[in-house]
C-alpha positions in Angstrom: 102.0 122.9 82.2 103.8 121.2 79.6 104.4 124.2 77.0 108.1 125.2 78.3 108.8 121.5 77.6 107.4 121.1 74.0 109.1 124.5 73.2 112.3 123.1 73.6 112.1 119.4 72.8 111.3 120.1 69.1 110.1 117.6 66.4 113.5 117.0 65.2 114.3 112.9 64.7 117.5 111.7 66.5 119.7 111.3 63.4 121.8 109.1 65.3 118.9 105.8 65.3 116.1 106.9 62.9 116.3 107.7 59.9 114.7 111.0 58.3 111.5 109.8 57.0 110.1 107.6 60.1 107.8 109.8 61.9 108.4 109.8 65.5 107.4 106.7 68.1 104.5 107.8 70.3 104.2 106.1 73.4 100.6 105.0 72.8 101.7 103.7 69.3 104.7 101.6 71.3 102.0 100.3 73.8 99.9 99.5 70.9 102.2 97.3 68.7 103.8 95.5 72.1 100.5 94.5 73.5 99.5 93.2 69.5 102.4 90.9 69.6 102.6 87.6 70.4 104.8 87.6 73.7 105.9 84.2 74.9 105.9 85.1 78.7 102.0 85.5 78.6 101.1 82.6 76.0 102.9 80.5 79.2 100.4 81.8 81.1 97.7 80.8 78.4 98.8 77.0 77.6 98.9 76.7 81.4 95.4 77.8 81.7 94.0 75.7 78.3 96.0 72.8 80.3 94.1 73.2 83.8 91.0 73.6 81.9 91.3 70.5 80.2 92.2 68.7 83.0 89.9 70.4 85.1 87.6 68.2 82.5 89.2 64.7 82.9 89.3 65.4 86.7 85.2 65.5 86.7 85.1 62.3 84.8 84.6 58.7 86.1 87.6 56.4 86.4 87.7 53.4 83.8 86.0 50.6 84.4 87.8 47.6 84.1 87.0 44.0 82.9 88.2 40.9 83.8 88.0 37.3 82.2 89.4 33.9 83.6 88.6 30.3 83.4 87.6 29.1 87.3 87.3 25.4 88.8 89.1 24.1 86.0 90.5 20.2 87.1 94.6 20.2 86.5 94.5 16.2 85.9 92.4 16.5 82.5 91.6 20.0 81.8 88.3 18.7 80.5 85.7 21.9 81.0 82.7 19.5 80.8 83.7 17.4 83.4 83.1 19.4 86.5 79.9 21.1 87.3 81.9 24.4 88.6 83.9 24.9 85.8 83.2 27.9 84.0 84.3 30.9 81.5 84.1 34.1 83.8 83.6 37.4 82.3 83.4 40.4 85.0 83.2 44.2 84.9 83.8 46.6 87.7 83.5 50.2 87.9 84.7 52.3 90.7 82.9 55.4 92.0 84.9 58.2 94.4 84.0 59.2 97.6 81.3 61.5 97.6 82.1 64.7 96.0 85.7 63.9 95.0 85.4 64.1 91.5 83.5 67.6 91.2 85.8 68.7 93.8 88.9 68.3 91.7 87.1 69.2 88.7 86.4 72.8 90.9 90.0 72.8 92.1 91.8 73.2 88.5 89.3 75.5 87.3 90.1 77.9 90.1 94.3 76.8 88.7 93.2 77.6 85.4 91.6 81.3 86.9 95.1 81.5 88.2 97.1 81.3 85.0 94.9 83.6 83.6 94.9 86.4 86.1 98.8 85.5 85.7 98.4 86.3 81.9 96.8 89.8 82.5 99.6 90.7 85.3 102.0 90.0 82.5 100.4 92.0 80.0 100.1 94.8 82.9 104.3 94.1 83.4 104.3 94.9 79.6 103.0 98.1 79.5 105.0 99.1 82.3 108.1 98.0 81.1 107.4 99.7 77.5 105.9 103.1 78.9 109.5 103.0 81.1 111.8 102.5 78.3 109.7 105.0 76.1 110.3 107.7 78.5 114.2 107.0 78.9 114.4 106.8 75.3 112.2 110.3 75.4 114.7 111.9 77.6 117.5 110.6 76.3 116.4 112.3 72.6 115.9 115.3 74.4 119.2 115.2 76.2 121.3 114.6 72.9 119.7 117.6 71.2 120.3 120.2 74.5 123.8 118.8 74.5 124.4 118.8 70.9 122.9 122.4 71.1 125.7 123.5 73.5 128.6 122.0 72.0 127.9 123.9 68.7 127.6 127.5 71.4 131.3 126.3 72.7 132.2 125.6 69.7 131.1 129.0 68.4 132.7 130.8 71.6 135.9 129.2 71.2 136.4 130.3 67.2 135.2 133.8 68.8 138.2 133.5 71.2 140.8 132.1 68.4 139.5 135.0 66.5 140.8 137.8 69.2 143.9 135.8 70.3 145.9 138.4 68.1 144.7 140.8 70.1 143.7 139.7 73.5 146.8 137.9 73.8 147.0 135.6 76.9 143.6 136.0 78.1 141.7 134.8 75.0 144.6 131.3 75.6 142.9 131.2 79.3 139.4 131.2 77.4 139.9 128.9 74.8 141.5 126.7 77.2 138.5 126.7 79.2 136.4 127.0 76.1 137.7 123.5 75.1 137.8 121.8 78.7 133.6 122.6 78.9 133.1 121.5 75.2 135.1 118.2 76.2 132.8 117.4 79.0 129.7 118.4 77.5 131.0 115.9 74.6 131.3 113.1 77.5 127.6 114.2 78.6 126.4 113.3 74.8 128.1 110.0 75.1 126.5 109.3 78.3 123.3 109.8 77.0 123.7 107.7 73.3 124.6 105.0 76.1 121.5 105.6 77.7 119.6 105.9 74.6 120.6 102.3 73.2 119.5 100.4 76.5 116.4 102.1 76.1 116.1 100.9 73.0 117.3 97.3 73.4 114.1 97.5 76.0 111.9 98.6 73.6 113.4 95.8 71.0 112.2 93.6 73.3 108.6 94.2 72.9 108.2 95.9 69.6 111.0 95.1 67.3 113.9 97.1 66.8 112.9 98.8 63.7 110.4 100.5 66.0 112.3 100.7 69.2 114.4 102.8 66.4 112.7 105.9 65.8 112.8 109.0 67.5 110.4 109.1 70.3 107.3 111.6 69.8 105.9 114.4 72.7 105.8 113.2 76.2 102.0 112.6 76.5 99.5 114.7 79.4 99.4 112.3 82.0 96.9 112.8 85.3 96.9 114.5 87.9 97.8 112.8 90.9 94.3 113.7 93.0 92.3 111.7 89.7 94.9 108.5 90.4 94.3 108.8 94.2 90.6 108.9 93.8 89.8 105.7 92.2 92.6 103.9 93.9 91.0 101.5 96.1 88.4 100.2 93.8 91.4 99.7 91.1 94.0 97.9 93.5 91.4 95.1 94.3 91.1 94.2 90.6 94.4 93.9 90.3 95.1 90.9 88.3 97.9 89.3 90.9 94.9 89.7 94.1 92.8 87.8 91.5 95.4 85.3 91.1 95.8 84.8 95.1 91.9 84.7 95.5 91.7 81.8 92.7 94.7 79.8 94.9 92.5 80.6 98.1 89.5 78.9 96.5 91.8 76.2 95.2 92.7 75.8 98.9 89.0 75.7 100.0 88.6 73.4 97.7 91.3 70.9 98.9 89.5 71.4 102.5 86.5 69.9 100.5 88.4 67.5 99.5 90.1 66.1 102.9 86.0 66.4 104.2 85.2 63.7 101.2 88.2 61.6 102.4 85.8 60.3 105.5 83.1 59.3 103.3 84.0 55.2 101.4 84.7 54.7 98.1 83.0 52.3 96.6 82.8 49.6 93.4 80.4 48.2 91.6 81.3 44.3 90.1 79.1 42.3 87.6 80.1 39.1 85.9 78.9 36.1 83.9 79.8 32.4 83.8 79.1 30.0 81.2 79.2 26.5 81.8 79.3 23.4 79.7 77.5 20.2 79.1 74.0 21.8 79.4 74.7 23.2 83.1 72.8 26.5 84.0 75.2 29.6 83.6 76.0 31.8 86.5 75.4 36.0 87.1 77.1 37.4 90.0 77.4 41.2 91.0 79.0 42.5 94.1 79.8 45.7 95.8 83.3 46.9 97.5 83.7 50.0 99.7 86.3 51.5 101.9 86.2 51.5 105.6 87.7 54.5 106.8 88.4 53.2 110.0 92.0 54.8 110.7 90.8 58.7 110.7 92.8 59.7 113.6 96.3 58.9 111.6 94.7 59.5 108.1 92.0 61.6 107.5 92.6 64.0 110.4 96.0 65.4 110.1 95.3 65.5 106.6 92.0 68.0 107.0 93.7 70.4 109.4 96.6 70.5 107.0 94.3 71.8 104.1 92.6 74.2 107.0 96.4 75.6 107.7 97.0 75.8 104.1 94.0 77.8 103.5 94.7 80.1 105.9 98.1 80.6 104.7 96.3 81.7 101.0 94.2 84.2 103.0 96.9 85.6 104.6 99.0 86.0 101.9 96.2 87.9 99.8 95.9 90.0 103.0 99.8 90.8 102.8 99.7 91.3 99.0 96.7 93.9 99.2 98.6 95.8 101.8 101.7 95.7 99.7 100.2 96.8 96.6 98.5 99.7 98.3 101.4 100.8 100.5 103.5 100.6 97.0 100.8 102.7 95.2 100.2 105.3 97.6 104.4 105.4 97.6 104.2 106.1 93.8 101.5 108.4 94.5 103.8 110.8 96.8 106.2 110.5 94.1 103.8 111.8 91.5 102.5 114.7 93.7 106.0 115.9 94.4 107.5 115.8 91.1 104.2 117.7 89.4 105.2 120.3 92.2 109.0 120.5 91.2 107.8 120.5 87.4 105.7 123.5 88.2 108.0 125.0 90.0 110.5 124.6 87.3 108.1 125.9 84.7 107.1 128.7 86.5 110.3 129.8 88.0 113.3 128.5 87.1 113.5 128.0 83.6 112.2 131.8 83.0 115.3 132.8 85.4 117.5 130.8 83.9 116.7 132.7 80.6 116.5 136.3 82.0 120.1 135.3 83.6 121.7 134.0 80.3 119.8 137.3 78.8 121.5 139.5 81.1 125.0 138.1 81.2 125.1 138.2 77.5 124.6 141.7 77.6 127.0 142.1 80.7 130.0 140.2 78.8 129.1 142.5 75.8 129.7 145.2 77.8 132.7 144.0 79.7 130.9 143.7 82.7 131.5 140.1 83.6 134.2 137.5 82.5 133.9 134.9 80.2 133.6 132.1 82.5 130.3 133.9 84.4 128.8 133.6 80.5 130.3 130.0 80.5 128.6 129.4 83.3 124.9 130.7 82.8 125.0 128.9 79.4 125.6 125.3 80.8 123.3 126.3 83.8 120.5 127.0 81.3 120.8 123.9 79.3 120.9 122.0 82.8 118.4 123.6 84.1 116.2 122.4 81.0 117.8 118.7 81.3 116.6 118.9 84.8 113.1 119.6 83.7 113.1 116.8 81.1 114.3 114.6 83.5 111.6 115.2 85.7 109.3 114.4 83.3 110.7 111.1 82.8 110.8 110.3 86.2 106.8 111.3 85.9 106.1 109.3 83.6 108.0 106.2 85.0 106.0 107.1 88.5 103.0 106.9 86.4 103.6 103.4 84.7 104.3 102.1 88.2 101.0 103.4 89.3 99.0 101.9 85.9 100.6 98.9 86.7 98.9 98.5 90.0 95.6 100.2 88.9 94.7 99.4 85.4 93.7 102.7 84.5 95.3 104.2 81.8 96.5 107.5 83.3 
């Protein structure tokens, strides 16, 4: 399927942004040396996880306890600490506990933030691939585009000297020819411009990811990509492990977790307090310990509104994976359509059209060699040839970009 293409694509390095002895950039090698980098949009994604991990660690733990120390029953007139019986050096400690479950609860509740970030991580890396795979392919096309065109100009060019050659003798109607010799070679110049435009952004894309000595060299063959049918087949299975549905199902636990959470809020919170006095003048020192706990009397204003809004919230997370799903599917099976439709037009362009646009440039060669047609008929079959192979190329691009859409959303490298 993809002979017609390599046959006139070529090995030849785009002189224009590599130089002569790079060997060409292949789109696994680009995928390779942008996912081995160090990109700062994913270590984001990383610190924010290592963060919610450790905090996930300091939420578990117990609050500090705190100590207290005062002087109690002390009398004002002499300040004399033997005097009174009560008077005494008070040293206390208290440590609070939460209410029930709190503190695994929030432990639980920035793990599942921490499975977020990660998920977050691996959709950015995903994002990566994608973008690189789509700038590799306009970069791909855009080579290929520059050497057709190139290829033309030097045929008008040739045509036109052919023309200047006969003006002695064909008089007016070579003028007519070279005129419109020049006019096609003119636009066909502002066709290579187009496409050195579109070869730089490519390349500033690339830069991005790789560097732009890489993003530099000529891009290699387009690689075989899958069949549409093989995508299709393991779509289902590949959409629910996408990493942004594992990101929504870690902030649905999250959310389960803060219903846990306003559940706990009925149950008291509670303290434990010990202390020692000393006394002076041979009095008896004192131990005391006492315990303090909430009373969550005030539910209906408190605890109550508070629970159903963690219920609503929840739900919200589960109906937003829900959406997402549907979204990523409905935009996978969209890309799909694409794919099937454009292997269809790329077959048909193999099989038909490119073969007729040869036997057609064949024939009116031979016709305008025998004075059978005029010289814009010949004009016209040669830029209809080179389009007709552009057109081809450019489906393949578009192929390929379908594709990296569709990796995207699966995983699977296709």
């Amino acid at each position: 399927m993809f002979k017609i293409l390599i046959l006139f694509i070529g090995l030849t390095a785009f002189s224009a942004v590599a130089h002569a002895n790079q060997s060409p950039l292949s789109l696994e090698e680009a995928i390779k040396l942008a996912t081995a980098a160090t990109d700062p949009s994913v270590e984001a994604y990383r610190a924010r996880e290592r963060a919610n991990t450790e905090a996930a660690t300091a939420a578990g733990a117990l609050p500090d306890p705190s100590a207290s120390f005062s002087v109690r029953n002390l009398p004002v007139d002499d300040f004399d600490l033997n005097r009174e019986a009560m008077t005494q050096l008070h040293l206390g400690v208290r440590q609070m506990f939460p209410r029930g479950d709190t503190r695994s609860l929030k432990s639980e509740q920035r793990m599942h933030m921490a499975d977020e970030n990660s998920a977050f991580a691996l959709e950015r890396t995903r994002a990566i691939v994608r973008d690189v795979t789509i700038a590799w392919h306009k970069a791909r096309y855009s080579h290929v585009a520059h050497l057709e065109l190139k290829g033309l100009a030097d045929l008008l060019g040739e045509l036109r000297a052919a023309q200047e050659g006969n003006f002695a003798a064909a008089g007016k109607a070579a003028i007519q020819k070279i005129y419109r010799t020049e006019l096609e070679a003119a636009l066909v110049e502002d066709r290579v411009a187009s496409t050195t435009q579109a070869r730089d952004q490519a390349v500033e894309m690339l830069a991005r990811y790789i560097g732009r000595a890489e993003a530099m060299r000529a891009p290699a063959e387009t690689p075989l990509l899958a069949r549409a049918d093989a995508a299709a087949a393991r779509l289902d299975s590949a959409l629910d492990r996408h990493p942004l549905l594992a990101a929504a199902a870690a902030r649905e636990k999250a959310a389960g977790s803060k219903v846990a959470l306003a559940r706990e809020a009925y149950k008291p919170a509670w303290g434990l307090e010990v202390g020692y006095g000393a006394r002076y003048g041979g009095r008896s020192d004192f131990a005391s310990a006492m315990v303090t706990f909430d009373l969550p009397f005030w539910t209906g204003s408190r605890q109550d509104p508070a629970l159903r809004a963690a219920k609503a919230e929840a739900q919200s997370q589960s109906l937003s994976k829900e959406a997402l799903r549907l979204n990523l599917e409905r935009e996978a099976r969209s890309l799909l359509a694409d794919i099937r439709h454009l292997e269809g037009r790329i077959d048909r362009f193999e099989g038909t059209i490119l073969p007729q646009a040869n036997s057609v440039v064949t024939a009116t060669r031979n016709a305008y060699g025998a004075g059978d047609v005029d010289f814009s008929e010949l004009i016209r079959a040669e830029i209809a040839l080179v389009d007709s192979r552009l057109r081809l190329a450019m489906l393949y691009r578009d192929l390929g970009i379908a594709h990296a859409g569709l990796t995207f959303l699966t995983g699977d490298d296709q």
